[in-house]
C-alpha positions as CSV (number, residue, x, y, z in Angstrom):
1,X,107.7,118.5,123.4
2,X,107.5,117.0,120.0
3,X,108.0,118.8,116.6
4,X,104.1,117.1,116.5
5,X,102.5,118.2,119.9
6,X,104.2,122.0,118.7
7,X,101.6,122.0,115.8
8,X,98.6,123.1,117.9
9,X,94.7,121.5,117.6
10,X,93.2,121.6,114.6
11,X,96.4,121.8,112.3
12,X,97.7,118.8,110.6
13,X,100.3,116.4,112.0
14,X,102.8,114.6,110.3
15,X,102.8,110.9,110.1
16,X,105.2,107.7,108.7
17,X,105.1,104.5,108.8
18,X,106.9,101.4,107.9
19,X,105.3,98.2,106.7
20,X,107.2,95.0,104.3
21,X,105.9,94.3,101.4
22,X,106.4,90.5,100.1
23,X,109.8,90.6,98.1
24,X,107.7,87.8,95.3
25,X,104.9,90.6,95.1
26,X,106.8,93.8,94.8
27,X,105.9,94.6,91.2
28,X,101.8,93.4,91.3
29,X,102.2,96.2,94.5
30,X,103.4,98.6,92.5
31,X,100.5,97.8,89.5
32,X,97.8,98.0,92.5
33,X,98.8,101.5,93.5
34,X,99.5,102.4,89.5
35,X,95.5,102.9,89.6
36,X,93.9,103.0,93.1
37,X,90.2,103.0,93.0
38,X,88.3,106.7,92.7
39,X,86.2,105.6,95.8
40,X,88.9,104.7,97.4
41,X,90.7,107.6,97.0
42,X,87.6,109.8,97.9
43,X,87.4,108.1,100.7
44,X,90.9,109.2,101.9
45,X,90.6,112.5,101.4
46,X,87.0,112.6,103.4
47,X,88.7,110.5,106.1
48,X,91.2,113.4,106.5
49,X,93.9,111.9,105.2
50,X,96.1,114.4,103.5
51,X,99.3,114.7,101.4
52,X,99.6,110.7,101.9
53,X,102.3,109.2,99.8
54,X,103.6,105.4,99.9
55,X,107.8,105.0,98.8
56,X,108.8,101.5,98.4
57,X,112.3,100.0,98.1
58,X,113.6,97.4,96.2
59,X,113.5,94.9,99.1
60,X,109.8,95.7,100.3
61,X,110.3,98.4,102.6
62,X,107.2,100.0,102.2
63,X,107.4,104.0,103.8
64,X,104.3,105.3,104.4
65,X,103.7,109.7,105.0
66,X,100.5,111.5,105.3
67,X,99.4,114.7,106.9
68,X,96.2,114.7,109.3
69,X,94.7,116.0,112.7
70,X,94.2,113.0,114.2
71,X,95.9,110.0,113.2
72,X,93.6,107.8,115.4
73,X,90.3,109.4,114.3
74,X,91.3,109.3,111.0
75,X,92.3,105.4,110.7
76,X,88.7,104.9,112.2
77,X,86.5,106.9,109.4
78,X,88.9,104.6,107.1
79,X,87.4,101.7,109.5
80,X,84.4,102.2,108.3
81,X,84.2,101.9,105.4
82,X,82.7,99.1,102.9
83,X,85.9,100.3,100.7
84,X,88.7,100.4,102.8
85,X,87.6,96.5,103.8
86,X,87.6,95.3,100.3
87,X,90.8,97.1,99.9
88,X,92.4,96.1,103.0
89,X,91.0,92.5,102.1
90,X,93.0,92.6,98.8
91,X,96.3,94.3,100.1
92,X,96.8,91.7,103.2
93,X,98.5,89.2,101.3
94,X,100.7,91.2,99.9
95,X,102.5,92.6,103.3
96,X,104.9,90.6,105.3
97,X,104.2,90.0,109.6
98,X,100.8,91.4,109.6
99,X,100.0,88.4,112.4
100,X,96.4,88.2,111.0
101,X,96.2,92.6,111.5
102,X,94.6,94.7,108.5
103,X,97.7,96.6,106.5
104,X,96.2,99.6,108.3
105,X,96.5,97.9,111.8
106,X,99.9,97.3,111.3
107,X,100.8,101.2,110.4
108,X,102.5,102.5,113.6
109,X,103.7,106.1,113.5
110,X,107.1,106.7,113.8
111,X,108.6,109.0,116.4
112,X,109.6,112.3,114.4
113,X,112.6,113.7,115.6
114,X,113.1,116.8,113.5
115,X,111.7,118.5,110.6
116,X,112.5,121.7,108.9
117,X,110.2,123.8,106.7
């Protein structure tokens, strides 16, 4: 059993991902997140999105962590939204090997193999 399925239903799971961002576009990136829209934002936290943080790297590496229940239901309230699909419209260019995918497509959890409170 994972360090995930041990958390029980109904508490909040753990969840990185990895995504490139465009070496060229690195610092407009950076000014995007500097001031993410309030909507946006709100729309996050109703989504059940939780503790979400995005670390970048000099060369792109974007790592993505948030806390949720449900990964999957929460990528969908996202989904449908008018806000997320102007945002994911505007972020697209900026990532590297989306193959024509949303940035939020592209997010696939890694496999965590040990945490400690």
């Amino acid at each position: 059993m994972t360090p995930a399925e041990r958390t029980g239903e109904g508490a909040r799971r753990r969840v990185c991902f990895l995504l490139k961002v465009r070496s060229e576009r690195l610092a407009e990136y950076r000014e995007r997140h500097a001031e993410v829209w309030p909507e946006m934002r709100a729309a996050l936290s109703a989504a059940g999105w939780h503790n979400y943080s995005l670390f970048l790297r000099d060369d792109g590496l974007l790592v993505g962590y948030l806390e949720t229940e449900d990964f999957d239901r929460a990528r969908a309230a996202m989904d449908a939204t008018e806000v997320n699909a102007r945002w994911q419209q505007q972020m697209a260019p900026y990532f590297e090997a989306l193959d024509g995918a949303a940035p939020d497509a592209a997010m696939v959890p890694l496999a965590e193999v040990f945490h400690l409170d």
